[in-house]
N, C-alpha and C positions, 0 to 999 in steps of 0.2 A: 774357659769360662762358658757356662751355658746360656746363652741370651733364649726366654721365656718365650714360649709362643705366643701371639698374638691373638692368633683365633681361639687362645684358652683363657685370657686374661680377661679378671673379672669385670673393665669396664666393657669389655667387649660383650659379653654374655649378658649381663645390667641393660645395654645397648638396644640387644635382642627383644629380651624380655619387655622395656617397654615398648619399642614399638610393633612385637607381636599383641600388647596389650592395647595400645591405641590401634590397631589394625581390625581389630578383634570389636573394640567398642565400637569402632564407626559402622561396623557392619549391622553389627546387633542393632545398632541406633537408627540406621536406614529400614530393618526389617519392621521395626516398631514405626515407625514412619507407615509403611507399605501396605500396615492391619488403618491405616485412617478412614478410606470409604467401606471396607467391610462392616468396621464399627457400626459405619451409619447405616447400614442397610443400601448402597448403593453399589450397585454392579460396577466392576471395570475388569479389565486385561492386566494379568501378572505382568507386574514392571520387573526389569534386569539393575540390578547391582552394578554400576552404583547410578544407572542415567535412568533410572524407571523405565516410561515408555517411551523415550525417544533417543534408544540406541542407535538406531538407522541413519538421522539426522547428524550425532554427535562423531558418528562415525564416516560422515559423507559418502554415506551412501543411498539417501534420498533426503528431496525435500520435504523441509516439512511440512510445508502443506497439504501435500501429498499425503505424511504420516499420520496428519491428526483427518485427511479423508478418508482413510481406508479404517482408521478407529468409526467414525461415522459409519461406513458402510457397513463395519462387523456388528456396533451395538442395534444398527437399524436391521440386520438379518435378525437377531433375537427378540426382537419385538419392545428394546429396554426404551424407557421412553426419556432419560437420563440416564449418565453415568458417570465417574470417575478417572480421574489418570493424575499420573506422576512425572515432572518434568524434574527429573533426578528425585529426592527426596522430598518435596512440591506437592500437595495433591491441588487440583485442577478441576473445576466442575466443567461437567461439559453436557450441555441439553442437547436433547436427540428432538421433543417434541415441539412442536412448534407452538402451540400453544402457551409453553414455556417459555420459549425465545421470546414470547412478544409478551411474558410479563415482564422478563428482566430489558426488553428497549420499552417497552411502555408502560402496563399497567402497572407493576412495582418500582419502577424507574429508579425512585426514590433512595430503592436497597443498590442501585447499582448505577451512581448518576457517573463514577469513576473510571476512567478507562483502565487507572492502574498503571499507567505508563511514566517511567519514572522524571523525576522533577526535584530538580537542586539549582534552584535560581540564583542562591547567593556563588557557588561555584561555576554556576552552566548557564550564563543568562538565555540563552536560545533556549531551555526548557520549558519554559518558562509562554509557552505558546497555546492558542488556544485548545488543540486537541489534544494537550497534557496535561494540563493546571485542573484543582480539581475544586470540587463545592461549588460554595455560593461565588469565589473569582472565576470560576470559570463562568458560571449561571451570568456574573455581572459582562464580565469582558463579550462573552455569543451579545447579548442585547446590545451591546456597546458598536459591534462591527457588524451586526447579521444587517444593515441599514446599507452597507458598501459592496453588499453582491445582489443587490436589486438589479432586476432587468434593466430599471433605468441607467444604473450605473453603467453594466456592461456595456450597453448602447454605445455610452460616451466614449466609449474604450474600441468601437470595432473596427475602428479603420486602421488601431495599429493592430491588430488581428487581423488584416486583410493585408496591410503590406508586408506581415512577416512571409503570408501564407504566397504569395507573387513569388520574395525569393525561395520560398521551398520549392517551387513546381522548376524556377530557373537552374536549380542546384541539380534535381529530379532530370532534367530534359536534355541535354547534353549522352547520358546514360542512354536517355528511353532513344533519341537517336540512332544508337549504334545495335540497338535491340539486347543492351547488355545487361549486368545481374546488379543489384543491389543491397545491401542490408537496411531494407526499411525500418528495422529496429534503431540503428545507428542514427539513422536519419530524422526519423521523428524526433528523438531526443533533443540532434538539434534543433530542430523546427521549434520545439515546446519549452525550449530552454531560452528562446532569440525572444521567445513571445513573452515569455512571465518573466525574462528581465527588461521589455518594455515598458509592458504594462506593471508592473510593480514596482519598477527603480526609476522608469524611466531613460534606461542608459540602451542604446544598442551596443549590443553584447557583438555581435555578429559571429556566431558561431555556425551556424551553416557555410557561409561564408572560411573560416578560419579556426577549424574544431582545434588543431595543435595548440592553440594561444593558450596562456595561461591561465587566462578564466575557463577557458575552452575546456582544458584537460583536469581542473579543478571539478566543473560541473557535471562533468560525463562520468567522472570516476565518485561522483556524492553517492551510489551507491556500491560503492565497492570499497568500502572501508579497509583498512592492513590488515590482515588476518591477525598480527598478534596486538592490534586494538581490540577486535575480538575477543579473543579468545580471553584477554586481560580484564574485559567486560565479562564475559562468562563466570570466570575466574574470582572475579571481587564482588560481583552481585548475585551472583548462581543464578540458573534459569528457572526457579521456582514460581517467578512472574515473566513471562513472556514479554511485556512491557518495558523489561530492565535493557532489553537487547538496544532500546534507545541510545542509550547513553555510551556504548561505541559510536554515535554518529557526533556527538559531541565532546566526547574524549578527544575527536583529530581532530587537532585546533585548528589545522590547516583551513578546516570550512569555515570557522568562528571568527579566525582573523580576517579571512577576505568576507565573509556578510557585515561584519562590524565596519569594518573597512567602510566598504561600499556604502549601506546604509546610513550610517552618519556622517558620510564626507557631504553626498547626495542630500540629506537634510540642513546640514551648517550651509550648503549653496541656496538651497530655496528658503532656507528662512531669513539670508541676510540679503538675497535679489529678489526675496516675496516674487519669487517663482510659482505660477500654478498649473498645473497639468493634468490631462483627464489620466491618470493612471493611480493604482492602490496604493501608493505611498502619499499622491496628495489627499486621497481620501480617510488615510492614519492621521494624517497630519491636522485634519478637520475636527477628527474623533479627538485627538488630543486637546486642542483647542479650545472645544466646545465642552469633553467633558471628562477629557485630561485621561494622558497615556504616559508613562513615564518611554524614555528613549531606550531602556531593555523592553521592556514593553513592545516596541515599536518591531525594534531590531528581532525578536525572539516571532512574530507575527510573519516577518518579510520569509525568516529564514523556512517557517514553513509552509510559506506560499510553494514556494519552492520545492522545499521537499515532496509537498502532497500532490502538484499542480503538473510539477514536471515528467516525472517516470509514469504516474496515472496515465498520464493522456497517451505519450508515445507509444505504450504497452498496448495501448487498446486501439491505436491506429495500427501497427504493426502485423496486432493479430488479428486484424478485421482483414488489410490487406492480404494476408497470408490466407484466410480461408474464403476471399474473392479471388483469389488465383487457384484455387483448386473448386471452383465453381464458378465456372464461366456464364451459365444462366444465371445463378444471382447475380455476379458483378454487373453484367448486360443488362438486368432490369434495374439495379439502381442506378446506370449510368442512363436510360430511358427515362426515367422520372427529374432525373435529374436535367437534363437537356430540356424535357415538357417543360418545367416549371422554371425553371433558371437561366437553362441555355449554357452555352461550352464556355463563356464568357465568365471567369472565379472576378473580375475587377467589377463585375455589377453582382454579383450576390449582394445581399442586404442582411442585416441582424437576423430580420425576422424568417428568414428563409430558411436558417438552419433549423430550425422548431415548427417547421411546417410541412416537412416530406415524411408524409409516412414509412415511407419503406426502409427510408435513411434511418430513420428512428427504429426499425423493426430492426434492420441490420446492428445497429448500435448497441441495442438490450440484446441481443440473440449473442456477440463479442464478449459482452461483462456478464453473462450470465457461463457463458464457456471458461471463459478466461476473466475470470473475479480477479483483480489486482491484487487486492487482500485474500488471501486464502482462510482467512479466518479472524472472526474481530476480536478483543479483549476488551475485558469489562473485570473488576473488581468488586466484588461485595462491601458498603460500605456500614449497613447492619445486619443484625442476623434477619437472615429470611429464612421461611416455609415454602419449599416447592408447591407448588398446586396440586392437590390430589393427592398428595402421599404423608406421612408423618416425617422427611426426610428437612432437617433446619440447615442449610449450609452458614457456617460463621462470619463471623468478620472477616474482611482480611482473605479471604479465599478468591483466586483469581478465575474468573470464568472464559472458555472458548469457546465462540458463537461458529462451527465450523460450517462458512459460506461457502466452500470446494465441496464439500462435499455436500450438502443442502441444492446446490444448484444443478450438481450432477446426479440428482436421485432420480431412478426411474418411473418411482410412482409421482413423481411431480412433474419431469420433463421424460417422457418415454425416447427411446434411442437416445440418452444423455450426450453421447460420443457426436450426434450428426449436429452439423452446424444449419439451423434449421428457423429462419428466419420468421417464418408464420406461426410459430407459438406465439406470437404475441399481436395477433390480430385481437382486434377486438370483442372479438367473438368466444377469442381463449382465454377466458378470464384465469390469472395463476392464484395458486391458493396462494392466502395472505401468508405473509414471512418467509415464503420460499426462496422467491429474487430479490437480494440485498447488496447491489453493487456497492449504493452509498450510503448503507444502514436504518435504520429506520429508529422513530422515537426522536427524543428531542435531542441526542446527540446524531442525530444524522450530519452528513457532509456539509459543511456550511457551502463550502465553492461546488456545488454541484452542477449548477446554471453554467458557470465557468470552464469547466470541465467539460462540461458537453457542448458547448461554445467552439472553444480549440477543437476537441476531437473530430467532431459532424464536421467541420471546417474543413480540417486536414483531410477527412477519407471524401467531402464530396470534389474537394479540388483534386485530388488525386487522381478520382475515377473519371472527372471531367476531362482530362488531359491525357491520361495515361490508357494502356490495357494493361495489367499485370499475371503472370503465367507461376508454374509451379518452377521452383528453384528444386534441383537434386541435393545441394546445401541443404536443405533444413527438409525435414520427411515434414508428412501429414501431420503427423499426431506430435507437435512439440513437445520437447519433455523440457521440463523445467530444471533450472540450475541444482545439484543435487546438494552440493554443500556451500548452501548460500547465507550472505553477512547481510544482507538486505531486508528493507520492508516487504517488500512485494515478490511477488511469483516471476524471477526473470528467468524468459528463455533461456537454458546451458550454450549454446553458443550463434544469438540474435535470429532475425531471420529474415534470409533470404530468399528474392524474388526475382525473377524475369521480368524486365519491364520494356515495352514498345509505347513512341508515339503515335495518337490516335491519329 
């Protein structure tokens, strides 16, 4: 008996054939894709089959931040004052001039009030936050909260920001003792994680204290999501919106059950002991009161205190640190202003102390202008607009990359972009408008931004008050950023370390 080949049999050939015909379509389908900024008259970079222009990233082998800088730096060699890209089959507007950048955060605002970041609140209630939600609820919910990051408020809030900042230097001093190494990446984080669940929940977290604890290794790992949550997000929403990468951070319910956890156990106490406290939950809690927050609402606000509040800050104390250790004259002159006007003494600074050292302030913008958190903003078209100057209409629905890496590293804005160089921003250097965008500009700018430079200035002048910090052989000069990263932000590829002595 002759048993029939397999590799001839007509389901197997059938088999072939379609799927060299779907193989065949997807391709075609992608290339007609690839003709969409040519159409319009707009310049870009031939994208790769099937990731467009972000083979490098997809393939971890750089950040992307990095990729969409070096697109900046090509179209700005050509002189293109806009251009085009593909995040797979995606096209992507991407403005080069600034003049541009500041109709879509300002004068046209209107065509682009959306960040475009995704939002499914009957599935995801934490999306459901203010730097996500779009239109007139977002327009409502800013007016609703923008009242609870007043100076005054902070105010009320600084003494737990002064006692967190006591045990950072006591965690810090043991180390600087022995003249031994640190990762002040590590450390910040805790620092900035003890503080926004004081002042937000109210609960001492004490993770400086106790990083292994549960909440501890919860918090520390909020951006380092599983890779096949990733990639699962990649996967079911495609990256044709950069925005979409959200929703791996809510995919790991592990963070949803413990914020949900916490935030409502935390309010069923204070509203049945009419508990009040100078921190941002009792200040949600007013808002609701007065002019009503439903408890997702509430919950979906805390959770991205957190998110925005905590890897922000650390990043930028880290690498403020990191480039005061390989400049011994600057770190000596803000640790000299700082001693003039404050003294070595971090338990008598005062609120206003942090917003009144210039230099502290130069060094701070000179940190977020090197090391931008964001490597780039997103924004979504939500009518059709007209670039300025050109006949070019970008649609609805087209996702835009405001690239802040590469914008802040330009050299005709900041000449030697590479030097860490704290006097470009005397008063004297006025920068051209739209160039420095740490916390965006336009009416969606940072809401916590007072906050944020609150903790940080806090963190780097107590640091420098107490400590001296030197260059670690662990981490070179020129940090290179995570190459194949699941994260919001531009994190260090492996933190970074410092030598620290006490003073």
């Amino acid at each position: 008996m002759v048993v029939p080949s397999v590799s001839n049999s007509p389901v197997t050939e059938i088999l072939c054939i379609f799927t060299t015909v779907v193989l065949l379509t997807w391709y075609l389908y992608y290339l007609y894709c690839f003709t969409y900024w040519k159409k319009k008259g707009v310049p870009t970079s031939p994208p790769n089959f099937p990731t467009g222009n972000i083979l490098k990233p997809i393939l971890g082998q750089e950040n992307l931040f990095v990729t969409v800088a070096k697109y900046y730096e090509e179209f700005r060699k050509k002189g293109y004052k806009h251009a085009g890209l593909y995040f797979f089959n995606g096209p992507i507007y991407f403005p080069i001039d600034l003049e541009i950048i500041k109709s879509i955060l300002t004068t046209d605002f209107e065509c682009f009030v959306d960040r475009g970041t995704f939002v499914d609140e009957e599935r995801f209630p934490l999306s459901g936050n203010l730097f996500s939600i779009e239109g007139l609820r977002w327009k409502n919910l800013r007016n609703k909260l923008s009242p609870t990051f007043t100076s005054g408020k902070l105010k009320t809030m600084y003494a737990i920001f002064l006692k967190v900042t006591e045990k950072f230097m006591e965690t810090v001093e043991p180390i600087a003792q022995k003249g031994g190494e640190i990762n002040i990446k590590y450390l910040s984080s805790r620092f900035t994680a003890d503080i926004i669940f004081s002042t937000a929940f109210g609960l001492e977290s004490n993770i400086l204290e106790n990083p292994k604890s549960k909440l501890g290794n919860t918090v520390l790992s909020l951006f380092n999501i599983p890779t096949w949550t990733f990639f699962k997000t990649v996967i079911m929403e495609g990256f044709q919106n950069p925005g979409n990468i959200v929703k791996g951070f809510l995919e790991y319910h592990t963070n949803e059950h413990l914020f949900e956890n916490i935030v409502k156990d935390t309010i069923k106490r204070r509203d049945g002991d009419k508990i009040k406290r100078k921190d941002f939950l009792s200040l949600l809690l007013e808002v609701r009161d007065s002019e009503g927050l439903t408890s997702d609402e509430i919950l979906a606000q805390c959770f991205l205190f957190l998110l925005a509040g905590f890897e922000t800050s650390s990043q930028t104390i880290s690498y403020c640190i990191h480039e005061l250790a390989h400049n011994q004259d600057l770190q000596d002159k803000l640790r000299k202003e700082i001693f003039d006007e404050l003294g070595p003494d971090v338990r008598t600074y005062k609120y206003e102390d942090m917003f009144r050292l210039p230099y502290l302030d130069k060094i701070f913008n000179e940190t977020l202008r090197l090391y931008p958190v964001l490597g780039f903003f997103n924004r979504i078209c939500v009518k059709p607009f007209q670039v300025p100057g050109t006949n070019v209409v970008i649609d609805k629905g087209t996702p835009v990359l405001i690239p802040v890496l590469g914008i802040q590293h330009d050299p005709e804005y900041f000449p030697d972009p590479l030097k860490f160089d704290p006097e470009r921003f005397n008063e004297d250097q006025k920068q051209v408008p739209f160039s420095f965008l740490p916390f965006g500009d336009g009416p969606r700018f940072c809401i916590g931004m007072r906050y944020g430079k609150l903790q940080t200035k806090l963190g780097i002048a107590a640091l420098i008050s107490q400590f001296k910090f030197f260059p670690s052989p662990s981490t070179p000069k020129y940090i290179e950023l995570d190459k194949f990263s699941k994260t919001l932000a531009g994190v260090p590829a492996k933190g970074v370390t410092v030598r620290v002595e006490k003073l």
